[in-house]
C-alpha positions in Angstrom: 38.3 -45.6 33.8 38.5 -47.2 37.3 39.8 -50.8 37.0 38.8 -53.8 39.7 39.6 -57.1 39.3 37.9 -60.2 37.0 34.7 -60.6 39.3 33.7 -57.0 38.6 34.0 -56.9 34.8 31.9 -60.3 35.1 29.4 -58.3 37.3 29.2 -55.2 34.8 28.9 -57.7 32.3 26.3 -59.7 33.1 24.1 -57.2 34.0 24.2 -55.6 30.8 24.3 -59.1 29.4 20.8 -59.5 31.6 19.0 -56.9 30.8 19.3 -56.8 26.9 17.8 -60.7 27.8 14.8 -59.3 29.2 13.8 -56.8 27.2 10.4 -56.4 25.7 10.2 -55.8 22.2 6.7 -53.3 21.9 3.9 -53.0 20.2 2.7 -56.5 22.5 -0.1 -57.7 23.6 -1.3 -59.7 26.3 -4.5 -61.2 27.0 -6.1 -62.9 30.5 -9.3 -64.4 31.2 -10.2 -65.0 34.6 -13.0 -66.4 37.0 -14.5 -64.6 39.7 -17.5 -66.8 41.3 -20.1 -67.0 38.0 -18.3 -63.9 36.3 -15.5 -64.2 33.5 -13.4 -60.9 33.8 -11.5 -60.7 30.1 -9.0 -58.7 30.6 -6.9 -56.9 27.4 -3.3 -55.0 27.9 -1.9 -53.4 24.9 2.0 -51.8 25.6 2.8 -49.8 22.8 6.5 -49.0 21.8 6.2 -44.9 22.7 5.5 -46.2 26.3 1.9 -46.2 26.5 -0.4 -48.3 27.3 -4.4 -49.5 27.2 -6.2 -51.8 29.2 -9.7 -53.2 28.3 -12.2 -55.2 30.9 -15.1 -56.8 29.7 -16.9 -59.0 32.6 -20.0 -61.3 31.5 -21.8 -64.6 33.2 -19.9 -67.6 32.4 -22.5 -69.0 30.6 -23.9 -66.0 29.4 -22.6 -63.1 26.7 -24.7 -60.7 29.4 -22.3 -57.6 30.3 -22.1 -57.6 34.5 -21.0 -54.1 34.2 -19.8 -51.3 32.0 -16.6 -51.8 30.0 -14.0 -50.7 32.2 -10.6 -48.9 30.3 -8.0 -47.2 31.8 -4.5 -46.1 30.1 -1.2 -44.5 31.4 2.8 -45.1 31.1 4.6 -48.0 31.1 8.4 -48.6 31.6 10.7 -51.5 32.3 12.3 -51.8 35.6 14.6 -53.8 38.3 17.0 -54.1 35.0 14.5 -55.5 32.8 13.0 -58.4 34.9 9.7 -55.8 36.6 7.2 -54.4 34.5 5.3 -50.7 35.7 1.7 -49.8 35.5 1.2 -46.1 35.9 -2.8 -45.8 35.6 -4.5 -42.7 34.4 -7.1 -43.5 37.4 -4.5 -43.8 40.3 -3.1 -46.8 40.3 0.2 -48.5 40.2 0.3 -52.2 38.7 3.4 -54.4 39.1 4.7 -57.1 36.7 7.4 -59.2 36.1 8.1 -61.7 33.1 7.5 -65.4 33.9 11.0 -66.2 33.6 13.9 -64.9 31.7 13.5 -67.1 29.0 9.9 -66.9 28.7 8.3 -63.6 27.2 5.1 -64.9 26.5 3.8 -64.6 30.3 3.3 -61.4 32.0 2.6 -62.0 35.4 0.7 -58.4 37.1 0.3 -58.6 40.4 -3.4 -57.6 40.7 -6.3 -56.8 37.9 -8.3 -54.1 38.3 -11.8 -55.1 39.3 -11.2 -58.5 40.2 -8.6 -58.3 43.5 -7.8 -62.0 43.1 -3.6 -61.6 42.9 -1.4 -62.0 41.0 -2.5 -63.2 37.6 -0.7 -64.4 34.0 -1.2 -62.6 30.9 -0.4 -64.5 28.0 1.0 -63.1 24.8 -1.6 -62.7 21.8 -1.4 -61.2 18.0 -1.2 -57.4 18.3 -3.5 -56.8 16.1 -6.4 -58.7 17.8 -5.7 -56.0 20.6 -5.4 -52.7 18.0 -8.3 -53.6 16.0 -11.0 -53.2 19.2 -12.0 -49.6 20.1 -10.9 -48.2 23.7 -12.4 -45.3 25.6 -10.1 -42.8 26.4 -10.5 -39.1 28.4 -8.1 -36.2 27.4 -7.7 -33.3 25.8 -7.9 -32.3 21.8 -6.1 -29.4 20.1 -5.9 -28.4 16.5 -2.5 -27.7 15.2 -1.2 -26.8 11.9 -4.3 -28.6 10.1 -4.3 -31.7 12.3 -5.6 -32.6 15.6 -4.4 -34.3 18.4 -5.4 -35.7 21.4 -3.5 -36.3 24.5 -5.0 -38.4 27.2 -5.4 -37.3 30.7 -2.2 -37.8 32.6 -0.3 -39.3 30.0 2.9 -38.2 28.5 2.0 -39.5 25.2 0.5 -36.8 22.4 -1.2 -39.1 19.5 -2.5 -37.6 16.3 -6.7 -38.1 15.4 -7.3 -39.8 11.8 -10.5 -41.0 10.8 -13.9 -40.8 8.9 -14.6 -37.3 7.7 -17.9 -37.8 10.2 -16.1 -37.8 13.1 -13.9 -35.2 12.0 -16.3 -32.6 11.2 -18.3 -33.5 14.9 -15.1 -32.9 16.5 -14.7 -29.6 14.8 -17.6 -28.2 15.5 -17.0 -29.2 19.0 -13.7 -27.5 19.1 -15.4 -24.4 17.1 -13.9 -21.1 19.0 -11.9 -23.0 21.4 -8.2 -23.6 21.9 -8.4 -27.0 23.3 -11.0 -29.4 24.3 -11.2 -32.3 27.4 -13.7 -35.0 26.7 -14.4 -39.1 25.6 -13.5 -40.4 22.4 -13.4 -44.1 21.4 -10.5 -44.7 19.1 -8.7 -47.6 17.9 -4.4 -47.6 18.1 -2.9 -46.8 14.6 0.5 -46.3 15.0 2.8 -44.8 18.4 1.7 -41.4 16.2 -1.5 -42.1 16.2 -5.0 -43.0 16.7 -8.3 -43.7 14.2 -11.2 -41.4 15.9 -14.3 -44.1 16.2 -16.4 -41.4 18.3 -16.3 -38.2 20.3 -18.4 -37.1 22.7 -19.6 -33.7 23.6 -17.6 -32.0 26.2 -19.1 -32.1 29.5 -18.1 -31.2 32.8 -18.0 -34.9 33.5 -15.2 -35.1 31.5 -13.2 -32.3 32.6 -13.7 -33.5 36.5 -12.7 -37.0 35.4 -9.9 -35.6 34.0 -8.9 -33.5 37.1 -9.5 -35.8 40.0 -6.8 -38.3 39.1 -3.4 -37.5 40.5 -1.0 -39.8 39.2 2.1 -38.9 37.9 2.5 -41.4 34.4 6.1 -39.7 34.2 8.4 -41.4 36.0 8.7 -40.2 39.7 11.2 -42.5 40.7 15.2 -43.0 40.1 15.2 -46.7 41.1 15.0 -49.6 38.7 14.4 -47.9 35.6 16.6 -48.2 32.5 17.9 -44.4 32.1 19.7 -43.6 28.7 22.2 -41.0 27.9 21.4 -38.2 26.3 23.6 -35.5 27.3 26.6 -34.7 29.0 28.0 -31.3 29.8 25.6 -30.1 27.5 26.6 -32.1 24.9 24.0 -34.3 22.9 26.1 -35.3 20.2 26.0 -39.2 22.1 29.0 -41.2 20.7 28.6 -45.6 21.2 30.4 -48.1 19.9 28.1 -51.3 20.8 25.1 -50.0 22.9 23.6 -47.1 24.2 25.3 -45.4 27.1 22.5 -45.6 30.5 22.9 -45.9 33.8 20.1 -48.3 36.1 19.8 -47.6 40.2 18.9 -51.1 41.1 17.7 -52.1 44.0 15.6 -54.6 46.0 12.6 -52.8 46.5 10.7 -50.2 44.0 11.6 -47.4 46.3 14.6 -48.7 47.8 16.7 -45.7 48.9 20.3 -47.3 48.1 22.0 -50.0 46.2 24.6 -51.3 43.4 23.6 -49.3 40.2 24.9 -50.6 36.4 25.8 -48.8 33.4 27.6 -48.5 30.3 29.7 -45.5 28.9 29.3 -45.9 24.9 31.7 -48.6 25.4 32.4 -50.4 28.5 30.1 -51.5 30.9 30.2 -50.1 34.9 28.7 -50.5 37.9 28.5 -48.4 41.1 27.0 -47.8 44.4 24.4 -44.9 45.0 23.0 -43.8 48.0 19.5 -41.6 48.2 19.3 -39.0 51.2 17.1 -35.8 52.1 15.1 -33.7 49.0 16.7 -35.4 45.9 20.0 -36.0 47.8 22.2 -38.4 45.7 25.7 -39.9 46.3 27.0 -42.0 43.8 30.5 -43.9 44.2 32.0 -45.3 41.3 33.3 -49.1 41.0 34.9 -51.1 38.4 35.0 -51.5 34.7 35.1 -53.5 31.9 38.4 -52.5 29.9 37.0 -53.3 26.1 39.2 -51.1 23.4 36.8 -49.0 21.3 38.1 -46.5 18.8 35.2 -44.2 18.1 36.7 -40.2 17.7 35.6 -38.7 20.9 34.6 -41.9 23.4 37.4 -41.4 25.5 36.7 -38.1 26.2 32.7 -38.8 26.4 33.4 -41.4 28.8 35.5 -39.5 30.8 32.9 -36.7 31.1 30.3 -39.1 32.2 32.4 -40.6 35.4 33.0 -37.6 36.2 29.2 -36.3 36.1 28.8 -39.3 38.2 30.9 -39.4 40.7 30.3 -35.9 41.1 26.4 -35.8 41.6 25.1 -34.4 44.7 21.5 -33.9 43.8 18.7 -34.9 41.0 15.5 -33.9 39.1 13.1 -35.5 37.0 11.1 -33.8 35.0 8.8 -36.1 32.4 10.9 -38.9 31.5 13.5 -37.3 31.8 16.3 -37.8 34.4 18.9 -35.0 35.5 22.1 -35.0 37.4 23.3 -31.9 39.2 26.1 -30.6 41.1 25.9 -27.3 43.0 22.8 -26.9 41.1 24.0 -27.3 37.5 23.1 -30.1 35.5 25.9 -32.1 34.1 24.3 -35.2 32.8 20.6 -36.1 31.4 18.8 -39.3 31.1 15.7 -40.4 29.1 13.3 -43.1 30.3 14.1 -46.1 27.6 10.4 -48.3 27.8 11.9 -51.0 26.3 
């Protein structure tokens, strides 16, 4: 391990020190009600702890329970990022939402920087009971395949596969939808059960609607980007057998801006933490150059040799992929280190 001097084991420190501060602890919800000239936009966000999430608008007179408009939901991922202090939005209709905790102490404020619908800025989501937030059906759009018995519905551009459960009503109207057919894309209403699964309210017959819904949006909900995002170990040369003492081993590229294209990244081997710089350049160009260390003793058979592997898979990197959530670290073409997105 590289050694610097006492203000670089402080730096290594405290960012690891920082970031397990800041994290979120999922299933949470948050809840925001705001005023748009005579109309109350309420506002629901549910982040669940597999990394998805639901939003729910309801918009009504202010002194009226008169709907404006239709319900609006929309879904998608949701990680982490800028080592724990940014929160991500990937929607399943094309859009990207910001966050960031009210303060490092405070986890009851979520401050987004825009609501769908409303375009007023930044507003604060405060922290509610989950299960005010799991108990109320949402409207989702994806696809539903049988499978050894079961069925399960994945929503449209989502990485997130959740198992149906329900009234045998349901059931048997989904089935006779699905009659013939591998796989079908349509509307259900469902209420969260678990990160495994969801209770089937409704379905709705598949349409065309529903299929070109689910084909016009294009975002990505796995992550496309290296930056800011908490990135944990989970092989190295082609080992998966992942050996810590304290913590998980991860890596985090931080940087200023969401798709800065260089900065001071942080890490931790299993059992001391690191930092380094990195440097993006070109198609999936990346240079990383190792730092300093903290010098912790840990006498786990194997770290040593782990964490030897893993600076070297570092320092070495010439080039990355991801594919899903997951993060992978080449040279001359062969993978020598992989990374899973860590939403918490």
């Amino acid at each position: 391990m590289a050694v610097a001097g006492g203000a670089a084991v402080a730096t290594a420190e405290s960012a690891e020190q920082a970031r397990h501060k800041n994290m979120l602890t999922p299933p949470l919800a948050y809840k925001n009600t705001t005023k748009k000239g005579d109309t109350l936009y309420n506002t629901d966000l549910f982040l669940a702890d597999n990394g998805f999430f639901f939003m729910n608008q309801y918009a009504h007179k202010e002194h009226s329970k008169q709907n404006v408009h239709e319900p609006y939901s929309t879904w998608g991922h949701w990680n982490q990022v800028k080592n724990g202090h940014g929160v991500e939005l990937l929607t399943a209709d094309n859009k990207t939402i910001q966050g960031h905790l009210k303060s490092e102490d405070d986890k009851k404020s979520l401050i987004l920087d825009t609501i769908p619908n409303v375009d007023l800025g930044a507003a604060a989501f405060e922290l509610i009971v989950s299960s005010e937030l799991t108990s109320k059906p949402v409207d989702l759009i994806g696809t539903i395949t049988p499978k050894d018995g079961h069925f399960f519905f994945k929503p449209t551009h989502s990485d997130t596969s959740f198992k149906l459960v329900g009234f045998d009503k349901q059931i048997k109207k989904m089935e006779t939808f699905l009659h013939g057919k591998k796989d079908i894309t349509t509307k259900i209403i469902a209420t969260y059960h678990s990160p495994s699964e969801l209770n089937l309210v409704d379905i709705f017959e598949p349409t065309k609607e529903y299929t070109d819904k689910a084909n016009s949006a294009t975002v990505a909900t796995a992550q496309e980007h290296i930056q800011n995002t908490y990135w944990k170990l989970v092989e190295v040369n082609g080992n998966r057998n992942i050996i810590l003492s304290s913590d998980e081993p991860q890596v985090t590229f931080n940087t200023a801006e969401i798709n800065g294209t260089n900065g001071e990244g942080t890490g931790f081997d299993g059992c001391n933490g690191f930092f380094f710089n990195w440097e993006l350049s070109g198609d999936k160009k990346l240079k990383i150059t190792l730092g300093g260390s903290t010098l912790r003793m840990c006498h786990e058979a194997g770290i040593d040799k782990q964490s030897q592997e893993l600076m070297q898979a570092l320092s070495q990197t010439d080039s990355y992929t991801i594919k899903g959530s997951v993060l992978e670290l080449k040279h001359d073409d062969k993978v020598s280190a992989k990374f899973e997105t860590n939403p918490l």
